[in-house]
PyMOL Python script that loads the backbone (N, CA, C, O; Angstrom):
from pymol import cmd

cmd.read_pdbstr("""\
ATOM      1  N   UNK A   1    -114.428 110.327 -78.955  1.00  0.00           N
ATOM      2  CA  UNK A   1    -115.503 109.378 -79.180  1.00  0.00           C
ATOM      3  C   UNK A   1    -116.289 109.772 -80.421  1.00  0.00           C
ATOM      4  O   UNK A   1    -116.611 108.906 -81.235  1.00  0.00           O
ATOM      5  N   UNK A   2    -116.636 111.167 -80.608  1.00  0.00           N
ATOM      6  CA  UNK A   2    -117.204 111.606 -81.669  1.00  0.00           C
ATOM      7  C   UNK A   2    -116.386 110.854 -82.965  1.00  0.00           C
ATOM      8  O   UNK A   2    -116.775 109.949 -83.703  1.00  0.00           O
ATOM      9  N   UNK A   3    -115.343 111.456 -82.945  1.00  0.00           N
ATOM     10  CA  UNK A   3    -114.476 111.111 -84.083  1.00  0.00           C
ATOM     11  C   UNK A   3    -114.928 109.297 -84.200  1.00  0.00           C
ATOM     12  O   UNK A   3    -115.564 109.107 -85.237  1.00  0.00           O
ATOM     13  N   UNK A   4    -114.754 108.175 -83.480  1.00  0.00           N
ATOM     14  CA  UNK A   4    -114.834 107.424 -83.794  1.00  0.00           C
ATOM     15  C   UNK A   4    -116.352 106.576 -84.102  1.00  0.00           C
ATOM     16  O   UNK A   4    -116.780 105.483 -84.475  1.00  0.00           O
ATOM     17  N   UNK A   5    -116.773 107.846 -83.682  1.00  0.00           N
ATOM     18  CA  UNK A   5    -118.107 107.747 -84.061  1.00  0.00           C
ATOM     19  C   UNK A   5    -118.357 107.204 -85.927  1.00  0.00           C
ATOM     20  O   UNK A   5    -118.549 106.161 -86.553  1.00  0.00           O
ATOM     21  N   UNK A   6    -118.156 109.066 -86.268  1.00  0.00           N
ATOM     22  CA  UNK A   6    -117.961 109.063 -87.412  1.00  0.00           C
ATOM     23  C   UNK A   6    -117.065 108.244 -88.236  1.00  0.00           C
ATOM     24  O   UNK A   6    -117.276 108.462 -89.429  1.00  0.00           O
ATOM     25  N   UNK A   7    -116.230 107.463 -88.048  1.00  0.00           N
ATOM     26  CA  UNK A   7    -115.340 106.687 -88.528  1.00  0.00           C
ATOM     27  C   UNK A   7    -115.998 105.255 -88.583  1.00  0.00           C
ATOM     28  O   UNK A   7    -115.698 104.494 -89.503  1.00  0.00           O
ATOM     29  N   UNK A   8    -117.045 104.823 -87.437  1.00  0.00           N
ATOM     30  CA  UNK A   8    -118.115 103.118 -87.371  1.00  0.00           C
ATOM     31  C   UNK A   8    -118.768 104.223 -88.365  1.00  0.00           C
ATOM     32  O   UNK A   8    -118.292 104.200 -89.499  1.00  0.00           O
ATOM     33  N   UNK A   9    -119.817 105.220 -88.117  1.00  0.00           N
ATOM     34  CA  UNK A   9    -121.060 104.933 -89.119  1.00  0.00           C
ATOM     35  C   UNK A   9    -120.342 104.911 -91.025  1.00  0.00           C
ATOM     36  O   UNK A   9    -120.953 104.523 -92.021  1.00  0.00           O
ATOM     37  N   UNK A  10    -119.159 105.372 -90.969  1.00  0.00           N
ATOM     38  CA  UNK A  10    -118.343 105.753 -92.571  1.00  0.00           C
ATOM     39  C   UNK A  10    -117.866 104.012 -92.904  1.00  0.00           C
ATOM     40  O   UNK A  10    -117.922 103.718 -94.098  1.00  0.00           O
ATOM     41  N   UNK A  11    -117.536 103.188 -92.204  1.00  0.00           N
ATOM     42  CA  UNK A  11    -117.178 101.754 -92.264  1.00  0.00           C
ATOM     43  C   UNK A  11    -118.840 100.887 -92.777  1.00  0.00           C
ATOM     44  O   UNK A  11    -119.248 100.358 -93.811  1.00  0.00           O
ATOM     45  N   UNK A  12    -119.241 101.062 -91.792  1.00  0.00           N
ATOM     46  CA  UNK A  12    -121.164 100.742 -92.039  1.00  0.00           C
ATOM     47  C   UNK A  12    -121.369 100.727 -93.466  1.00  0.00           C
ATOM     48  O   UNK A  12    -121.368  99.809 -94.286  1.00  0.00           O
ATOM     49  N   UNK A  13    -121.557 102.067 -93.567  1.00  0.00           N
ATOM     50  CA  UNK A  13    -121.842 102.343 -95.024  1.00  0.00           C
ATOM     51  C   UNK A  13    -121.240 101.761 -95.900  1.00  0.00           C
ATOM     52  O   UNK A  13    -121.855 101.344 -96.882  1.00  0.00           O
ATOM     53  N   UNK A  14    -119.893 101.586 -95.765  1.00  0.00           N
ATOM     54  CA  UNK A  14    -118.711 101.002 -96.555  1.00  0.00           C
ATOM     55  C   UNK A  14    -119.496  99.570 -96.937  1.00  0.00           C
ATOM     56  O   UNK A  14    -119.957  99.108 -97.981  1.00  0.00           O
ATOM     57  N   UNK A  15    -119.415  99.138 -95.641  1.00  0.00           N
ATOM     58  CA  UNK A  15    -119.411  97.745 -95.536  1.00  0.00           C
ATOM     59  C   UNK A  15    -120.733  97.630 -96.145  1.00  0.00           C
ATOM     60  O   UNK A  15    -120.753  96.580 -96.788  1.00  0.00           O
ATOM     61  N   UNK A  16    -122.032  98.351 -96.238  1.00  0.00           N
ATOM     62  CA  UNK A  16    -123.368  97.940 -96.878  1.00  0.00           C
ATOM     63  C   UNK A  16    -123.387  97.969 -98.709  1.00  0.00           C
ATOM     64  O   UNK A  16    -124.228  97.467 -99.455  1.00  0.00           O
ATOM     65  N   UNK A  17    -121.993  98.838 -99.105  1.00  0.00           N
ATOM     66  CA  UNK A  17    -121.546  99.093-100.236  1.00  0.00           C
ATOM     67  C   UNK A  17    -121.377  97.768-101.135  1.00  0.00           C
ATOM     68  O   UNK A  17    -122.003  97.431-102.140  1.00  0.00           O
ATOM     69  N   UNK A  18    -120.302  97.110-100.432  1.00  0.00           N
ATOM     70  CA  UNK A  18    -119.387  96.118-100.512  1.00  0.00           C
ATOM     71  C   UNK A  18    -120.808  95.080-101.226  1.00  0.00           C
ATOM     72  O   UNK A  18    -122.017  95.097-100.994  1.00  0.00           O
ATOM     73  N   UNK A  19    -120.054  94.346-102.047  1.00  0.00           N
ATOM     74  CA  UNK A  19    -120.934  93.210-102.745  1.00  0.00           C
ATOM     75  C   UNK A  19    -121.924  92.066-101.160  1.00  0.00           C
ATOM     76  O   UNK A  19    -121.369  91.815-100.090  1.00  0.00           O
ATOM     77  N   UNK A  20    -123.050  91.716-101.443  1.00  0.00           N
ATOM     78  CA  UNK A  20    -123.049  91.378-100.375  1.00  0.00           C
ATOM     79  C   UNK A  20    -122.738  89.728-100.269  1.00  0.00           C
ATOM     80  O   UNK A  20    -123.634  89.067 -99.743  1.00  0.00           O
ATOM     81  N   UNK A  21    -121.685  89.100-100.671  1.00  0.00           N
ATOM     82  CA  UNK A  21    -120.896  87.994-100.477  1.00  0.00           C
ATOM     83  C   UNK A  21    -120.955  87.695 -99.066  1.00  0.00           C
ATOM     84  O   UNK A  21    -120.996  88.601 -98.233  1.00  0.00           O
ATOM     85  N   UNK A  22    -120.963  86.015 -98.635  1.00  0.00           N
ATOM     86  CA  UNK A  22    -121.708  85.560 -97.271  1.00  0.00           C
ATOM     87  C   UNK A  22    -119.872  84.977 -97.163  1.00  0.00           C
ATOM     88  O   UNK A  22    -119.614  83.883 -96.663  1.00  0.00           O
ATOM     89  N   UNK A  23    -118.570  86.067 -97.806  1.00  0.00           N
ATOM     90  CA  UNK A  23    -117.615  85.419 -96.920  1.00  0.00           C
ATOM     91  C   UNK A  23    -117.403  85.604 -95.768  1.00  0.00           C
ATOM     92  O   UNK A  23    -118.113  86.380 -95.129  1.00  0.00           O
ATOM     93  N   UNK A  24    -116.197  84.824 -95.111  1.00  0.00           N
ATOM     94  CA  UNK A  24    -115.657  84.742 -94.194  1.00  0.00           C
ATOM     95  C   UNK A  24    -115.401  86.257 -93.709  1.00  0.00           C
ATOM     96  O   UNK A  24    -115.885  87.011 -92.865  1.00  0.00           O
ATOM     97  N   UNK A  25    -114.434  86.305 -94.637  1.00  0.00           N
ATOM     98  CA  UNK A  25    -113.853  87.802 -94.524  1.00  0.00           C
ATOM     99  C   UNK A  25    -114.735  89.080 -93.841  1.00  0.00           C
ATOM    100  O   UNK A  25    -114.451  89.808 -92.889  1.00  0.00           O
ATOM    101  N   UNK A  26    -115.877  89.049 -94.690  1.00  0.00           N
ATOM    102  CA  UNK A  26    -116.916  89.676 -94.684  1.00  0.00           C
ATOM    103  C   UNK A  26    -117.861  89.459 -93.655  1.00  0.00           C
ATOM    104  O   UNK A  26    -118.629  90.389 -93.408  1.00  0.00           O
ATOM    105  N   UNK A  27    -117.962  88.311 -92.948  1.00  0.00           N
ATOM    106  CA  UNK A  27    -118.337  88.193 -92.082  1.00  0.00           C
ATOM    107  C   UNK A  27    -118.002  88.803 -90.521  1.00  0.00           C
ATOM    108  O   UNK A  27    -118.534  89.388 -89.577  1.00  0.00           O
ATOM    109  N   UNK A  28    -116.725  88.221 -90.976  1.00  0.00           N
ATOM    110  CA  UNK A  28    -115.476  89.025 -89.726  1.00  0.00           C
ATOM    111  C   UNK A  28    -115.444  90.380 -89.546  1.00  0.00           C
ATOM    112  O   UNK A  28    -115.187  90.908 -88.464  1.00  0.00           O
ATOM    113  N   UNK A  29    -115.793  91.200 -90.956  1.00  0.00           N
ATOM    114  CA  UNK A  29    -115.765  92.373 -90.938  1.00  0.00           C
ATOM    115  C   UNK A  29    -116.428  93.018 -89.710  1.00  0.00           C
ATOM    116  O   UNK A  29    -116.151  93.645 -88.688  1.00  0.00           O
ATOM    117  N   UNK A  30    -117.615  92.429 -90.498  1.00  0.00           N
ATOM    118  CA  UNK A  30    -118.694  92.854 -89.811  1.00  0.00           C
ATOM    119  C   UNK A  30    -118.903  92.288 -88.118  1.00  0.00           C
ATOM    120  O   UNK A  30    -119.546  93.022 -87.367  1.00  0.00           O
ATOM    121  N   UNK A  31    -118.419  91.160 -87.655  1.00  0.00           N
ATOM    122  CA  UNK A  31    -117.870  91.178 -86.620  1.00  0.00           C
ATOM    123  C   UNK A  31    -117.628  92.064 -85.493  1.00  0.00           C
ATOM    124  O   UNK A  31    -118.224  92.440 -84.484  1.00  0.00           O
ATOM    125  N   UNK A  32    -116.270  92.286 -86.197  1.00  0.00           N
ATOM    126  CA  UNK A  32    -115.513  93.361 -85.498  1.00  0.00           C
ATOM    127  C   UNK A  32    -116.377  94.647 -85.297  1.00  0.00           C
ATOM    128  O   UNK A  32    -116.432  95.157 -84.178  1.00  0.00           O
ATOM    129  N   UNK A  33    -117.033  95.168 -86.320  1.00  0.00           N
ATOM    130  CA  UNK A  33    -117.961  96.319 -86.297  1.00  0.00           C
ATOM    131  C   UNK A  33    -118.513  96.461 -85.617  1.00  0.00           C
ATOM    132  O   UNK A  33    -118.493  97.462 -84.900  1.00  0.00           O
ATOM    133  N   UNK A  34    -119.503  95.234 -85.492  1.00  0.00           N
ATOM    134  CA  UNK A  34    -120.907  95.573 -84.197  1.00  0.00           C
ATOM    135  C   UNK A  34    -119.864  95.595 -82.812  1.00  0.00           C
ATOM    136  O   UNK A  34    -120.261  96.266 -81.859  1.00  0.00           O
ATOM    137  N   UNK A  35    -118.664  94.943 -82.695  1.00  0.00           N
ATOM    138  CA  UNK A  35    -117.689  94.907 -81.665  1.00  0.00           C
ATOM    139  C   UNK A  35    -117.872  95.984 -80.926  1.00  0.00           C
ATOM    140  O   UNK A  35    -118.297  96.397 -79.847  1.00  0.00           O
ATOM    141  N   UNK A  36    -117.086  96.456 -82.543  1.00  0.00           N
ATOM    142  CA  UNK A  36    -116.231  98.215 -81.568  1.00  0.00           C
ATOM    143  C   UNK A  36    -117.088  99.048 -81.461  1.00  0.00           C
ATOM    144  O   UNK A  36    -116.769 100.125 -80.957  1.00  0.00           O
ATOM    145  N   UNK A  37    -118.575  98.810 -81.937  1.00  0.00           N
ATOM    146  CA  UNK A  37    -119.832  99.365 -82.092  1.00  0.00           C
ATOM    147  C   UNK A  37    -120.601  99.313 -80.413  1.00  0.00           C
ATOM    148  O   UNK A  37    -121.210 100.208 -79.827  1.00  0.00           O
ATOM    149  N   UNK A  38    -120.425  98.528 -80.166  1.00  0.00           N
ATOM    150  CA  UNK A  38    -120.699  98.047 -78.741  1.00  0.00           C
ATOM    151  C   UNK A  38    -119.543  98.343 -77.542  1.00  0.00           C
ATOM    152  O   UNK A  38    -119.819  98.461 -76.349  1.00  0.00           O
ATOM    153  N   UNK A  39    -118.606  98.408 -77.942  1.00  0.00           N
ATOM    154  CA  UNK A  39    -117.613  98.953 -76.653  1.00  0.00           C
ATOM    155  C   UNK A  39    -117.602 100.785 -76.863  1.00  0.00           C
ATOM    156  O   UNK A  39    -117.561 101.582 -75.926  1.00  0.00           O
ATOM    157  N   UNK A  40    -117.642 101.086 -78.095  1.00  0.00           N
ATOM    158  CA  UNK A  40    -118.018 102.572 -78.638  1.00  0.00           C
ATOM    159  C   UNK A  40    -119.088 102.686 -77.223  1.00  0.00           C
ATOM    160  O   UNK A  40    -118.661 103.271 -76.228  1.00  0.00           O
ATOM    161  N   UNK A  41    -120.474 102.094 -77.221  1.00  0.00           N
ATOM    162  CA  UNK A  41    -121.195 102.541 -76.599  1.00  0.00           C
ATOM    163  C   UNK A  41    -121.235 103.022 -75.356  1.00  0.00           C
ATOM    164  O   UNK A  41    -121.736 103.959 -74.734  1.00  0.00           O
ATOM    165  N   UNK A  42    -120.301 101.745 -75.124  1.00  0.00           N
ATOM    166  CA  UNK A  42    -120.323 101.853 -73.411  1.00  0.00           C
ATOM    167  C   UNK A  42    -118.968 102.544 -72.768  1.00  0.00           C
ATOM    168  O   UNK A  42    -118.808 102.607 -71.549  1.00  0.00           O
ATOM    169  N   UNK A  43    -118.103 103.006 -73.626  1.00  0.00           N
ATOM    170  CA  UNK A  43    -117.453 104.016 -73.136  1.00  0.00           C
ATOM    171  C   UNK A  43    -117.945 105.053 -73.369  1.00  0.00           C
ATOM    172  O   UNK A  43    -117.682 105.943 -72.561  1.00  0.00           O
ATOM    173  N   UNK A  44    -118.797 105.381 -74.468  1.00  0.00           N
ATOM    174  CA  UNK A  44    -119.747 106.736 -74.747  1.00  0.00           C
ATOM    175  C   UNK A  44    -120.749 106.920 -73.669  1.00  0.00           C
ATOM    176  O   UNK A  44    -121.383 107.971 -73.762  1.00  0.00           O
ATOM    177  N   UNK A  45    -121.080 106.054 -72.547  1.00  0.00           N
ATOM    178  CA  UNK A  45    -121.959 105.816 -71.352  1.00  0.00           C
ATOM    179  C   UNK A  45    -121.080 106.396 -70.478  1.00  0.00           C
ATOM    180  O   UNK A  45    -121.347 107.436 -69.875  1.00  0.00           O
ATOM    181  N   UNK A  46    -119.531 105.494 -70.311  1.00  0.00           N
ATOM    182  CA  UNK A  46    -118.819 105.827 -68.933  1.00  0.00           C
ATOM    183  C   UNK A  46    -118.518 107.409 -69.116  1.00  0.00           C
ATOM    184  O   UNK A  46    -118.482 108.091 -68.093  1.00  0.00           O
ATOM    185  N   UNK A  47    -118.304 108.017 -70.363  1.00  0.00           N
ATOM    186  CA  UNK A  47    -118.238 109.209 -70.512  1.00  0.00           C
ATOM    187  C   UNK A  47    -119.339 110.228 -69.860  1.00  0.00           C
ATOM    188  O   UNK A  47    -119.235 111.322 -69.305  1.00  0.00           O
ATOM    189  N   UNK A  48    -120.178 109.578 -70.103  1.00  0.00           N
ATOM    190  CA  UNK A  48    -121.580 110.870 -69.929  1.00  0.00           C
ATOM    191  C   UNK A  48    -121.945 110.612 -68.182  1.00  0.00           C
ATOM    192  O   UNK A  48    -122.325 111.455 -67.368  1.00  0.00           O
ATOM    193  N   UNK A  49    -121.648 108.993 -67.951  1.00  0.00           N
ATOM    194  CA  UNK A  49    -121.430 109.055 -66.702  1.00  0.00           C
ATOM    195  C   UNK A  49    -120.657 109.981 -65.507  1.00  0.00           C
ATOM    196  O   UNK A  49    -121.117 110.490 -64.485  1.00  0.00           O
ATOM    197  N   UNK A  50    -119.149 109.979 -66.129  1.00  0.00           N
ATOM    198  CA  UNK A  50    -118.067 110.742 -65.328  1.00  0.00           C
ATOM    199  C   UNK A  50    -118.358 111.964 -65.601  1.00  0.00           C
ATOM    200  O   UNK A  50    -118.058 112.731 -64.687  1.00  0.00           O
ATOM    201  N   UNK A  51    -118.939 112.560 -66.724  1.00  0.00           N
ATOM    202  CA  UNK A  51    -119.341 114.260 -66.930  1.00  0.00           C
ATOM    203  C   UNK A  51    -120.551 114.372 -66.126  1.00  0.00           C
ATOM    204  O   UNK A  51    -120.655 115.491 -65.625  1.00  0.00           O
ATOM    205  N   UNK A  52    -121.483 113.581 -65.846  1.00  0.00           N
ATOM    206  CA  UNK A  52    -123.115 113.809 -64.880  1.00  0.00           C
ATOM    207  C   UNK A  52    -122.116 113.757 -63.592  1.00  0.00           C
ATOM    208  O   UNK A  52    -122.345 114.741 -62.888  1.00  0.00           O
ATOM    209  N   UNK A  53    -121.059 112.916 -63.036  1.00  0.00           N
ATOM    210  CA  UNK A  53    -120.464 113.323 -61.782  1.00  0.00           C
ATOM    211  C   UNK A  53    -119.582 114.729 -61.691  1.00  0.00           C
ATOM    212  O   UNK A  53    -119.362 115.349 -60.650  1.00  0.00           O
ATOM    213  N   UNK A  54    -119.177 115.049 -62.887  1.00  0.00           N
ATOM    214  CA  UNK A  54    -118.076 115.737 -62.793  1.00  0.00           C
ATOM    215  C   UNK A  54    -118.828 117.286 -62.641  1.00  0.00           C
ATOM    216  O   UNK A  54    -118.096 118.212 -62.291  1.00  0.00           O
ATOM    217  N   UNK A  55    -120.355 117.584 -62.917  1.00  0.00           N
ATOM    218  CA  UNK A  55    -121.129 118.576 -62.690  1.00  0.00           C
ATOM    219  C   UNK A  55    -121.858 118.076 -61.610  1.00  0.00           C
ATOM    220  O   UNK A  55    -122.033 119.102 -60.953  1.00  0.00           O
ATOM    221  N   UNK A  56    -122.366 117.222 -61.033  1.00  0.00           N
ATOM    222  CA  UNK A  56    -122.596 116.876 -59.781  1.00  0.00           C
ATOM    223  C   UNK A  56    -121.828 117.166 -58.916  1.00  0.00           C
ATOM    224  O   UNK A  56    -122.373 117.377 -57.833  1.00  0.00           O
ATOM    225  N   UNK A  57    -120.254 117.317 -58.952  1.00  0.00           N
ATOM    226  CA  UNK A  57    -119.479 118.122 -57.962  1.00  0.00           C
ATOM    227  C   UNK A  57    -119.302 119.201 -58.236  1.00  0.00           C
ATOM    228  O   UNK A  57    -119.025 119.804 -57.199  1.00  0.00           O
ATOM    229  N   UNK A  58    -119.297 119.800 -59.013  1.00  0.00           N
ATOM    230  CA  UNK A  58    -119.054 121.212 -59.317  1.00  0.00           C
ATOM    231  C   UNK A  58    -120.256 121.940 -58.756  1.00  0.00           C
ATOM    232  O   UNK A  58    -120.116 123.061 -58.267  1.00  0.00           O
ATOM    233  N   UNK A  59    -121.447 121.334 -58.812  1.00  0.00           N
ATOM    234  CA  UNK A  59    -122.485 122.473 -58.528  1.00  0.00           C
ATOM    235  C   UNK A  59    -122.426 122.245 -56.737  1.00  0.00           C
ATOM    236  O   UNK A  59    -122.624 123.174 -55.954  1.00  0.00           O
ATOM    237  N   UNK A  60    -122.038 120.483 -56.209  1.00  0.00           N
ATOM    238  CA  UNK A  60    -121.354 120.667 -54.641  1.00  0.00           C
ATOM    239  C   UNK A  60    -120.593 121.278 -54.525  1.00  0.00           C
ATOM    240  O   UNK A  60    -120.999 121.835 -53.505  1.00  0.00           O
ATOM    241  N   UNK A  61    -119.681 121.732 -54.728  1.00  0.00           N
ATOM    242  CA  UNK A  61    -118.860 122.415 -54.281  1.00  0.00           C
ATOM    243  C   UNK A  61    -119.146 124.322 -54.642  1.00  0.00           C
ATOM    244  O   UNK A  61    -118.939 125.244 -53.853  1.00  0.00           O
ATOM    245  N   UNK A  62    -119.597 124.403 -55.879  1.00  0.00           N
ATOM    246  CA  UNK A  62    -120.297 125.675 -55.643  1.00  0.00           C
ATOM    247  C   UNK A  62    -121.513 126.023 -54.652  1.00  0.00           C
ATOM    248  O   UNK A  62    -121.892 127.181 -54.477  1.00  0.00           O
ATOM    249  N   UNK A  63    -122.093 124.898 -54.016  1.00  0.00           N
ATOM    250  CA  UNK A  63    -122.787 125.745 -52.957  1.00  0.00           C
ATOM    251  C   UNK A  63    -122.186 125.343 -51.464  1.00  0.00           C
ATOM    252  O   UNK A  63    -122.715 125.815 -50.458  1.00  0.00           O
ATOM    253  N   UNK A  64    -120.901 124.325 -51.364  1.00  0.00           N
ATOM    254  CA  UNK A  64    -120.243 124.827 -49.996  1.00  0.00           C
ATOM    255  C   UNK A  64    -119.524 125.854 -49.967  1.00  0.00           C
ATOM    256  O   UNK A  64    -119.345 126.335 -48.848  1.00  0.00           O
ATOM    257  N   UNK A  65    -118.904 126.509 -51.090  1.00  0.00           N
ATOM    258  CA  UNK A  65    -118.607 127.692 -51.442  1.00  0.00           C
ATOM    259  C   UNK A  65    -119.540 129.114 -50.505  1.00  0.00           C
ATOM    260  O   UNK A  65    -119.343 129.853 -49.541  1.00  0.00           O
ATOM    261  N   UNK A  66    -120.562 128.863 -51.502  1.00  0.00           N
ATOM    262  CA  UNK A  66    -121.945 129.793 -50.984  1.00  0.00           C
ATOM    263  C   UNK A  66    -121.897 130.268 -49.750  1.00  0.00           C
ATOM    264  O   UNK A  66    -121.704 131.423 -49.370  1.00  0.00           O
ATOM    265  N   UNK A  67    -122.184 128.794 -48.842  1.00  0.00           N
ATOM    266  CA  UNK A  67    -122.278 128.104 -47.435  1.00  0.00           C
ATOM    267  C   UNK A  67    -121.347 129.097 -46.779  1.00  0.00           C
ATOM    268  O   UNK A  67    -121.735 130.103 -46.184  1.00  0.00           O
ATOM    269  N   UNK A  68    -120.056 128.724 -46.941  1.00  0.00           N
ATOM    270  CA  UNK A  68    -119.282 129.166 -46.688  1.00  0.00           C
ATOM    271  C   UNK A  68    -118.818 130.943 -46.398  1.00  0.00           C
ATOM    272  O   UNK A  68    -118.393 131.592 -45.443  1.00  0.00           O
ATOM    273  N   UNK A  69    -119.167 131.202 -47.743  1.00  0.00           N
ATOM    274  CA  UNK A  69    -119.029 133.203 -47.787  1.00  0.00           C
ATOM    275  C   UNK A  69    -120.125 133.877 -47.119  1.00  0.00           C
ATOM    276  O   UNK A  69    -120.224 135.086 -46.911  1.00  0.00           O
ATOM    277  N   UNK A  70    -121.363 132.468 -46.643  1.00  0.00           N
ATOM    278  CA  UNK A  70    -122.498 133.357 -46.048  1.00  0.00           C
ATOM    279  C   UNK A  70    -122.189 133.300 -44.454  1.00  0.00           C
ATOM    280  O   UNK A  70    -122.378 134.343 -43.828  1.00  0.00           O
ATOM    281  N   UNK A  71    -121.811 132.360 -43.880  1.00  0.00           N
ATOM    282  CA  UNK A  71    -121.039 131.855 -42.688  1.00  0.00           C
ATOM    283  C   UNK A  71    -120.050 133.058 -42.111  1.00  0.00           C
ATOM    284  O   UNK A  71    -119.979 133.513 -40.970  1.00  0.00           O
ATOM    285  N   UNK A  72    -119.250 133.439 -43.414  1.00  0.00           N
ATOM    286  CA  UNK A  72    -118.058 134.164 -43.289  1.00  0.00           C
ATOM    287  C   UNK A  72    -118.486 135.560 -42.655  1.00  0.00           C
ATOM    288  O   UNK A  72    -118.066 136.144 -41.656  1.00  0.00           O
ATOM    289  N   UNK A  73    -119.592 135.933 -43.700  1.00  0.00           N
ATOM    290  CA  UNK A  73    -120.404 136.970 -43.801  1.00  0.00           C
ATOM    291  C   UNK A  73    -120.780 137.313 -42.433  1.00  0.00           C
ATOM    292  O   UNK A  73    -120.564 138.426 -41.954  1.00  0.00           O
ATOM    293  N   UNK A  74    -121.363 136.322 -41.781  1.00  0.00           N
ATOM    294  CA  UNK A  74    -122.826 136.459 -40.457  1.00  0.00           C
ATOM    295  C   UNK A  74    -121.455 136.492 -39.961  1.00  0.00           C
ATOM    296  O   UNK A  74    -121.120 137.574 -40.445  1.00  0.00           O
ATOM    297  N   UNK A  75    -120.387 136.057 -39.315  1.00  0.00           N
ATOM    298  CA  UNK A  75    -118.913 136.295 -38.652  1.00  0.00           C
ATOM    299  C   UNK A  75    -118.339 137.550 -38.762  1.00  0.00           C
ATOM    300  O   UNK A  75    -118.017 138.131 -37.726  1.00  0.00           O
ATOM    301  N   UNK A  76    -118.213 137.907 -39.505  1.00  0.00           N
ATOM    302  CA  UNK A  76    -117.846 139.871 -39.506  1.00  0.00           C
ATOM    303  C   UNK A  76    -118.838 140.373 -39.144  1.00  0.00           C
ATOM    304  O   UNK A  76    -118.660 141.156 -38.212  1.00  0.00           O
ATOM    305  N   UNK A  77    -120.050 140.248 -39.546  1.00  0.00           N
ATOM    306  CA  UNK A  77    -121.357 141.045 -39.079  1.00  0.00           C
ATOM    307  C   UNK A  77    -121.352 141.373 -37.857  1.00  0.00           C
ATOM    308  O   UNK A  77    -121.331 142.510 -37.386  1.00  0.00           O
ATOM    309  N   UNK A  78    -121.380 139.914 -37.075  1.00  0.00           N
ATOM    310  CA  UNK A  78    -121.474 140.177 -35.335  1.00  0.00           C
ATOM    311  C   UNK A  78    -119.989 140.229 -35.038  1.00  0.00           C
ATOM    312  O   UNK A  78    -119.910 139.937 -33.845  1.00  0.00           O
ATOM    313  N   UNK A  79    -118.989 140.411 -35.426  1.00  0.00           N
ATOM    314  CA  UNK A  79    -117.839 140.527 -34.894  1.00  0.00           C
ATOM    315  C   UNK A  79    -117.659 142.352 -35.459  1.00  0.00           C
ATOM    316  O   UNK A  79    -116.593 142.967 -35.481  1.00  0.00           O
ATOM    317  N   UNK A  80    -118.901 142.849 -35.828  1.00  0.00           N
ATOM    318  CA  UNK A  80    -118.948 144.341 -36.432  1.00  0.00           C
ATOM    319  C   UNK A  80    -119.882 144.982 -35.503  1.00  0.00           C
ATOM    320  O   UNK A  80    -119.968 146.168 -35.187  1.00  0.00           O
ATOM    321  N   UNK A  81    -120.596 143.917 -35.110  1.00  0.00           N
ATOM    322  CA  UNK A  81    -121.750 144.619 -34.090  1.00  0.00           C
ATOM    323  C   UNK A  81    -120.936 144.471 -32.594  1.00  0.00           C
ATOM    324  O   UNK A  81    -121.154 145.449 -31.879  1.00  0.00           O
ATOM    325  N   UNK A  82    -119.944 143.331 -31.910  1.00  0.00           N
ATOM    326  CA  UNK A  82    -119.700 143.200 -31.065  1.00  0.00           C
ATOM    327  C   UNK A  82    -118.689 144.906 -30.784  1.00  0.00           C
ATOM    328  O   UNK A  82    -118.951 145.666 -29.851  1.00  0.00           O
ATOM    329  N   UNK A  83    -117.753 145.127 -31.659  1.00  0.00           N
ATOM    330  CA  UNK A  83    -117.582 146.547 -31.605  1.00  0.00           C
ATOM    331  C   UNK A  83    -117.866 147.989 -31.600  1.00  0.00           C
ATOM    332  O   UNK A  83    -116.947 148.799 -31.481  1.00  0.00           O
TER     333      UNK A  83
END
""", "prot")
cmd.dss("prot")
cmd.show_as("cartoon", "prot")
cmd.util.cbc("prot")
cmd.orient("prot")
C-alpha cells in the first residue's frame, strides 16, 4: 500500500505539472486518480482494520495463555501439597 502510495502522490504531482488543458484526456486522468485514490483508502482502512484485530487476538490469546500456566501452576501446587 505504501508503495502505491508513493506512486498516486508522484502521478498528482505529475498531473499538476501537465499544462492545465480542460481535455478529455485530462480529465479522465484525473478521474481515475481520485479513483484509485479512494479505493487506496479504503483498503489502507481494511488493512489497519485486520492489523487492530490481528493484535486484538494476539494479546487474547496471550493472556489465555497466562490463564492457563497459572491454572497449571495452582494444579501441581496442590497436587505437591496433597503428597
Amino acid at each position: 500500500i505504501a508503495q502505491h502510495e508513493e506512486t498516486l502522490e508522484k502521478l498528482c504531482n505529475d498531473m499538476d505539472k501537465i499544462d492545465k488543458h480542460s481535455s478529455l484526456e485530462l480529465h479522465e486522468m484525473k478521474t481515475k486518480i481520485e479513483d484509485l485514490k479512494a479505493k487506496l483508502t479504503k483498503d489502507k482502512q481494511k488493512q489497519d482494520q485486520a492489523l487492530e484485530y490481528l493484535t486484538d487476538a494476539d494479546e487474547e490469546s496471550f493472556k489465555e495463555k497466562q490463564q492457563f500456566r497459572f491454572i497449571n501452576c495452582l494444579y501441581c501446587f496442590t497436587k505437591m501439597k496433597e503428597n
